[in-house]
C-alpha positions in Angstrom: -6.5 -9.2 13.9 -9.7 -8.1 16.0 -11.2 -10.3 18.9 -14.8 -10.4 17.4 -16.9 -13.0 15.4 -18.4 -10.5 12.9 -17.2 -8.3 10.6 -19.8 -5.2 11.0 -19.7 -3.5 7.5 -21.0 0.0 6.6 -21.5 0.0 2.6 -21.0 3.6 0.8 -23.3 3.7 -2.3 -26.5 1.6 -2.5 -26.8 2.4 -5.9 -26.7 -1.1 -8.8 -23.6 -2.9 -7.2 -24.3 -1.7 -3.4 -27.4 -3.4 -3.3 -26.3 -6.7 -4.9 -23.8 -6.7 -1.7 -26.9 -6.5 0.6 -28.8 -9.1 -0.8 -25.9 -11.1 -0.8 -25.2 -10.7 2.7 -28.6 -10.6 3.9 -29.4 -14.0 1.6 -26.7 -15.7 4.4 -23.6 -15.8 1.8 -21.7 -14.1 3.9 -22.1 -15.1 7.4 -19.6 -13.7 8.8 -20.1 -10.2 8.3 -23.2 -7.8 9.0 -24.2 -4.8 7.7 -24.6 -2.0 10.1 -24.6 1.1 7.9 -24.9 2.4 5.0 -25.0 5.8 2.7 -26.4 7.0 -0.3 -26.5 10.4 -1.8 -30.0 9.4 -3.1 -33.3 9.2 -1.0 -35.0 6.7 -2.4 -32.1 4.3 -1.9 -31.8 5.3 1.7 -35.6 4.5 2.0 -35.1 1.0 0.3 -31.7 0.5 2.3 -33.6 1.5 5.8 -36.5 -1.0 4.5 -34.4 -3.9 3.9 -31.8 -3.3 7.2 -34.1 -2.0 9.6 -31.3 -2.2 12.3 -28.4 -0.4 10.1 -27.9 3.1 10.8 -28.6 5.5 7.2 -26.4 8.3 5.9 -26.5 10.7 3.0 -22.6 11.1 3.2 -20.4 8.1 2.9 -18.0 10.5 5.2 -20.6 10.8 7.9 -21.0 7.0 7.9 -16.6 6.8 8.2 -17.1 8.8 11.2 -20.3 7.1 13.2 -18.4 4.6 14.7 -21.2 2.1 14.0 -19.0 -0.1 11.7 -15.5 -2.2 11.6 -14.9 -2.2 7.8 -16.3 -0.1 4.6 -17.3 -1.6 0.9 -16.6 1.5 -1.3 -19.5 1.2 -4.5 -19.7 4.7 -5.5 -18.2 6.8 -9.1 -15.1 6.4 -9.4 -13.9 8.9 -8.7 -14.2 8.6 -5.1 -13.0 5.6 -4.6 -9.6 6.7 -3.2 -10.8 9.6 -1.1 -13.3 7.6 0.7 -10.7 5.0 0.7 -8.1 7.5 2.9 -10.8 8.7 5.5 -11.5 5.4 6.3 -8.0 4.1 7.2 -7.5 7.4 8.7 -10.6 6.4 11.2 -8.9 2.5 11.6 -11.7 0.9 9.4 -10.6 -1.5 7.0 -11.6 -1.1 3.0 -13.2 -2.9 0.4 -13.3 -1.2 -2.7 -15.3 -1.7 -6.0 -13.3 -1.9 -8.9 -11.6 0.3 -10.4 -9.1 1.6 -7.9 -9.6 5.1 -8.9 -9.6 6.7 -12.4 -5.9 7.8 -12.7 -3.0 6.0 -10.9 -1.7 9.1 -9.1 -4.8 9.0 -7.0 -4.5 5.8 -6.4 -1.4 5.8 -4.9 -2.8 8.1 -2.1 -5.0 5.5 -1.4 -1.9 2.8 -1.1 0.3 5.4 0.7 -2.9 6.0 3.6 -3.3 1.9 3.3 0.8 1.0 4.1 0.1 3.9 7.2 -2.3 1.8 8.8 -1.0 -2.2 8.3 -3.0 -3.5 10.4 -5.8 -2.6 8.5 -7.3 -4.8 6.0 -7.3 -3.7 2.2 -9.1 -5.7 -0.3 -10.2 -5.0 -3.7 -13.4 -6.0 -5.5 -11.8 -8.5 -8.2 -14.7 -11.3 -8.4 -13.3 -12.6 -11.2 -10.1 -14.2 -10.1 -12.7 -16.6 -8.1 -13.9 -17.9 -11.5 -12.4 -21.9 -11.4 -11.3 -21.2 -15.0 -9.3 -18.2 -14.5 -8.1 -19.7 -11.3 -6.9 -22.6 -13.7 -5.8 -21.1 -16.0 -3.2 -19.0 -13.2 -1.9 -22.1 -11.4 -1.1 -23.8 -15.3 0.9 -20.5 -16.6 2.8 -20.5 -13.0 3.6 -23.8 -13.0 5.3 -23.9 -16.2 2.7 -26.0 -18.2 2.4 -23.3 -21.2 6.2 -22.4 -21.2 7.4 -19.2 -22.1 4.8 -16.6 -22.8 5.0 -16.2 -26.8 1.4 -14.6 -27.9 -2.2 -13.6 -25.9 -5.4 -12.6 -27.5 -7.8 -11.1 -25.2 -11.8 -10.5 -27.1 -14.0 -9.5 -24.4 -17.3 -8.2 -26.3 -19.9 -9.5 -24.2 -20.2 -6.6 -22.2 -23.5 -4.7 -24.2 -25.0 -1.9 -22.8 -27.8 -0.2 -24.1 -28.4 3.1 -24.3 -30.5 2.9 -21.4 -27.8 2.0 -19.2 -25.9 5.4 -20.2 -28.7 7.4 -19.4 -29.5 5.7 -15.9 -27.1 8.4 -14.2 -25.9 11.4 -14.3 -22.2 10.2 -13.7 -22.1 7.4 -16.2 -20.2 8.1 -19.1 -19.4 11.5 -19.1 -15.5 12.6 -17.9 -16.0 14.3 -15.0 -17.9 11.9 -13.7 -17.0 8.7 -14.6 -13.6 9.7 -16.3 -14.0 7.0 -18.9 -16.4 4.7 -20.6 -15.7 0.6 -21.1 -11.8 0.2 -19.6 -12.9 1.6 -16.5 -16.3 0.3 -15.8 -16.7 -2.9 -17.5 -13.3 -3.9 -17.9 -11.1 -3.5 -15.0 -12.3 -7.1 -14.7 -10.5 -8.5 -17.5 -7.6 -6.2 -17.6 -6.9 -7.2 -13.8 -6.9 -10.9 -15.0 -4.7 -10.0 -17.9 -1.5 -8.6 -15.7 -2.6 -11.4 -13.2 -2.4 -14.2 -15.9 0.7 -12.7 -17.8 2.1 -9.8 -15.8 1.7 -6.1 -17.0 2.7 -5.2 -20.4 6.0 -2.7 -21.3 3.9 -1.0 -24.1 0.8 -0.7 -25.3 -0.3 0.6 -28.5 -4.2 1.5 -28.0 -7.0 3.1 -30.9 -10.4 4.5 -28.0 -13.5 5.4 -30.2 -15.8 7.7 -28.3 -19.4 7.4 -28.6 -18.7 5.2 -31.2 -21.9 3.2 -30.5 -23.8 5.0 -28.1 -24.4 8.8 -27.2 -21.8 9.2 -25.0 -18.7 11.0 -24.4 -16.7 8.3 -23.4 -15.1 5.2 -25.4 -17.4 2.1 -25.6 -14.8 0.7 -28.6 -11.2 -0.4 -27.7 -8.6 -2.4 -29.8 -4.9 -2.3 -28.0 -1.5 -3.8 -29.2 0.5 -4.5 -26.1 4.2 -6.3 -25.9 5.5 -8.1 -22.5 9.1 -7.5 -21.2 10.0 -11.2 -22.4 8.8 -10.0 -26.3 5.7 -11.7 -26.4 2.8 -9.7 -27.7 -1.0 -9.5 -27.4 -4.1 -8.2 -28.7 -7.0 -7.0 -26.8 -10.4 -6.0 -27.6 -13.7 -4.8 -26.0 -16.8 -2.6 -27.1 -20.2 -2.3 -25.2 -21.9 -2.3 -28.4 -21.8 -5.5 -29.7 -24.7 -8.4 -29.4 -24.3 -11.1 -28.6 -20.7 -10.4 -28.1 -18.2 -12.9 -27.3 -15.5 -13.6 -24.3 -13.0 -15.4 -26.4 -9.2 -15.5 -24.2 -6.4 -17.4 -26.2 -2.8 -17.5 -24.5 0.2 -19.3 -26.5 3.4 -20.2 -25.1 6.2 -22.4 -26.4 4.5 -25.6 -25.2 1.2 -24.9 -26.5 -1.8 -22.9 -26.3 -4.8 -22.5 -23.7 -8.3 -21.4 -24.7 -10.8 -20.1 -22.7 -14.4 -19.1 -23.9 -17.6 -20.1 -22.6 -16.6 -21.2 -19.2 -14.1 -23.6 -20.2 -10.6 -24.4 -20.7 -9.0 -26.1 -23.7 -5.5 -27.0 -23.7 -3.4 -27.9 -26.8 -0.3 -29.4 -25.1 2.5 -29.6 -27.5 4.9 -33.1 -26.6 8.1 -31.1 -27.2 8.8 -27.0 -26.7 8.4 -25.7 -29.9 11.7 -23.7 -29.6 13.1 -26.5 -29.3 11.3 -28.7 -32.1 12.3 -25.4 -34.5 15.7 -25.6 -34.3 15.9 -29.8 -34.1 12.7 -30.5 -36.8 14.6 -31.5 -40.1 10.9 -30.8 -42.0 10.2 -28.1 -43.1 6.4 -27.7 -42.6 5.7 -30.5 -40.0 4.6 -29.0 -36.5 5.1 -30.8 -33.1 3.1 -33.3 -32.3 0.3 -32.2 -29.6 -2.8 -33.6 -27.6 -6.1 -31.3 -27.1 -7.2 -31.8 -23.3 -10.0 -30.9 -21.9 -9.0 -29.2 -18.6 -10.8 -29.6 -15.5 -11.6 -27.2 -12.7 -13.1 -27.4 -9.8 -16.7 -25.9 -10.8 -16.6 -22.7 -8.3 -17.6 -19.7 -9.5 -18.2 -18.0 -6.2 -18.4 -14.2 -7.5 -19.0 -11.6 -4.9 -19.6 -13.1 -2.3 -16.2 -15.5 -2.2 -14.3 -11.6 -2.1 -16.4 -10.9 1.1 -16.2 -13.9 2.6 -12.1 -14.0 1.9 -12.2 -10.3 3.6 -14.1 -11.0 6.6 -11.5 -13.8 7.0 -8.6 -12.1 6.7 -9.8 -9.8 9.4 -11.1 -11.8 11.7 -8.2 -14.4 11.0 -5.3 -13.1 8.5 -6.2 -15.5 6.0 -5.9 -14.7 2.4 -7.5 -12.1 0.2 -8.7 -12.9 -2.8 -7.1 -9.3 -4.1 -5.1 -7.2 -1.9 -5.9 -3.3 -2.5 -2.8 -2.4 -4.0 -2.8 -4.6 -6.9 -5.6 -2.1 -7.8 -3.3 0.4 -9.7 -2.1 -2.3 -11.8 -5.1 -3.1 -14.1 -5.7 0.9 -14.2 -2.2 1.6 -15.5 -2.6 -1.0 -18.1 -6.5 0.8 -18.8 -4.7 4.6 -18.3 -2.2 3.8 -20.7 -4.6 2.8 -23.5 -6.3 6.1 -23.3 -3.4 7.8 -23.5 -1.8 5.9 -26.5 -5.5 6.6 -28.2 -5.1 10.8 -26.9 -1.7 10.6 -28.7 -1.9 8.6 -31.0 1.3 6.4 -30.3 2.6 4.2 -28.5 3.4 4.8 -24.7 6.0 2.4 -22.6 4.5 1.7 -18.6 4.8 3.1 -16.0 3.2 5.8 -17.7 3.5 9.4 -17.5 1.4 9.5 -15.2 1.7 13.8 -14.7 0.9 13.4 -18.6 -1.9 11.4 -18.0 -4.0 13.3 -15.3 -3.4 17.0 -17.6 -4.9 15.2 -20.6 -8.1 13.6 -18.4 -8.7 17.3 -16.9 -9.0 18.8 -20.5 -11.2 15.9 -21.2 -13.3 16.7 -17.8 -13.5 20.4 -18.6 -15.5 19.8 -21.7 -17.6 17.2 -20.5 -21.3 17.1 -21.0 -23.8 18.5 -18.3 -26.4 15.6 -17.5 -29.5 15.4 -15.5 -29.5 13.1 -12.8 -32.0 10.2 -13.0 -33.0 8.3 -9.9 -32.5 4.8 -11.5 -31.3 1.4 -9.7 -30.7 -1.7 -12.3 -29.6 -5.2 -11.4 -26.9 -6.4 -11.6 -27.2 -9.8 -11.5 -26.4 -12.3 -14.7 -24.5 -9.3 -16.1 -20.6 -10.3 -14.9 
């Protein structure tokens, strides 16, 4: 832990979700930490970033900004692609990383990025996960750990609230193509809720995945998912996500042996069965009759801090060593769950985790080698209301 009172950040990519961390920060939501530099490839968001932070220092390269010296810590918001790179120059300078979700875009890169972060320990590590702040999801964990649902038996995941238009797509040169994004919905939009699934009910053992590319937009990458996935305990689940649908719908069921949890617009419903039906099923001398149960409304405590809470929770643990709201290396877990869908969709089966992750990272450079050529577009779009 450092003897200082603020946390002076440097944040790499000032493109959509690089400048929602500004405002944030310079809005007072994070008052413990200042922005001393930043870097963008682009010069129209090195203009806006110099107009906004008069004071910060400016960079083209998020590698000349590692090496100023003008900052204690790094937010990572560029492609994906470079997370883990950046990610291993900064620890190898002693600066302490916050990365944007995903971790990376294939699993063997991201363990480089763990391997430089267990080098340097006293570093900080922290990964962009907003939505395990959500009081629901938050809920929802400390239920399924305390026992309240019982043994995991079924979870249904439809997450179809992420639409993009066409528009979207065509506001970069990276976005949805292979080689620069190196995939489409599970690895932009998603990492969100496939984080909260192995968070809620641990990683799956196999996953069963169908990817349609371009399926509603003109793009290369998937913006249609449907995956089968079983748990190491039997239980199964289904999960489902497109950027094409409107107006979508963020519908999260979980069942276990004492009853069943649903979440869907911001609130949790809890059908609390009075006896385990494994037990009720072997003791019930009715044929049809189903244990008796009680619908409850469950209450949170109404914060929903977002961004900002995963800053604040670094700063803190810092300046103080308390508590992240992510550590880094639970990064790779969300993007082995989302590498080993595409790879049951390139082969058409059903793969087991851990992956083969060699496998993986031949098939994603065949799919990188034909990827489309697209002109860059100097386009910044708000992100706020969308997550």
């Amino acid at each position: 832990m450092q003897e200082m009172s603020t946390v002076r950040l440097g944040i790499i990519g000032i493109g959509n979700m690089g400048s929602a961390h500004v405002e944030n920060i310079l809005g007072g939501k994070c008052p413990e930490i200042a922005v001393t530099a930043a870097a963008d490839r682009r010069e129209s968001r090195r203009r806006w970033a110099a107009e906004r932070m008069p004071d910060a220092k400016i960079f083209t390269e998020g590698e000349e900004l590692i090496a100023s010296g003008t900052c204690d810590a790094v937010l990572i918001a560029v492609p994906h692609y470079q997370h883990p790179s950046l990610a291993v120059s900064a620890f190898d300078h002693g600066l302490h990383v916050m990365c944007e979700k995903p971790a990376g875009v294939y699993t063997l890169q991201v363990r480089e990025m763990i391997a430089a972060a267990d080098r340097h320990p006293e570093l900080t590590f922290g990964m962009m996960f907003n939505q395990r702040t959500n009081c629901v999801y938050r809920k929802l964990k400390e239920m399924i750990d305390g026992g309240e649902l019982g043994q995991l038996k079924r979870m249904s995941w439809l997450v179809t609230d992420w639409y993009r238009t066409q528009f979207y797509y065509d506001s970069g040169a990276w976005r949805a193509t292979w080689a620069g994004e190196g995939g489409g919905v599970l690895l932009n939009q998603c990492p969100h809720q496939l984080d909260l699934l192995q968070w809620l009910c641990g990683l799956p053992v196999k996953v069963q995945a169908r990817c349609y590319e371009g399926r509603w937009h003109d793009i290369e990458v998937e913006d249609d998912v449907s995956a089968l996935l079983e748990f190491e305990n039997g239980a199964t689940g289904v999960f489902v996500t497109t950027t094409g649908d409107a107006p979508g719908t963020n519908r999260l069921e979980i069942s276990g042996t004492k009853g069943k949890i649903v979440c869907e617009d911001d609130r949790l419903n809890f059908w609390r069965n009075k006896t385990d039906e494994r037990t009720w099923c072997t003791e019930c001398k009715e044929g049809f009759r189903k244990p008796d149960c009680e619908q409850i409304a469950v209450e949170t405590d109404g914060q929903n801090i977002q961004h900002p809470a995963v800053m604040n929770a670094f700063a803190a643990h810092i300046l103080r060593g308390e508590p992240l709201v992510a550590d880094g290396r639970e990064g790779i877990r969300g993007l082995m769950l989302s590498n080993a869908m595409h790879l049951s969709s390139w082969l058409g089966k059903e793969v087991t985790l851990p992956i083969d992750e060699e496998l993986f990272y031949r098939l994603l450079k065949e799919k990188c080698q034909n990827s489309r050529h697209k002109e860059e577009r100097d386009v910044t779009i708000s992100t706020e209301g969308s997550y």
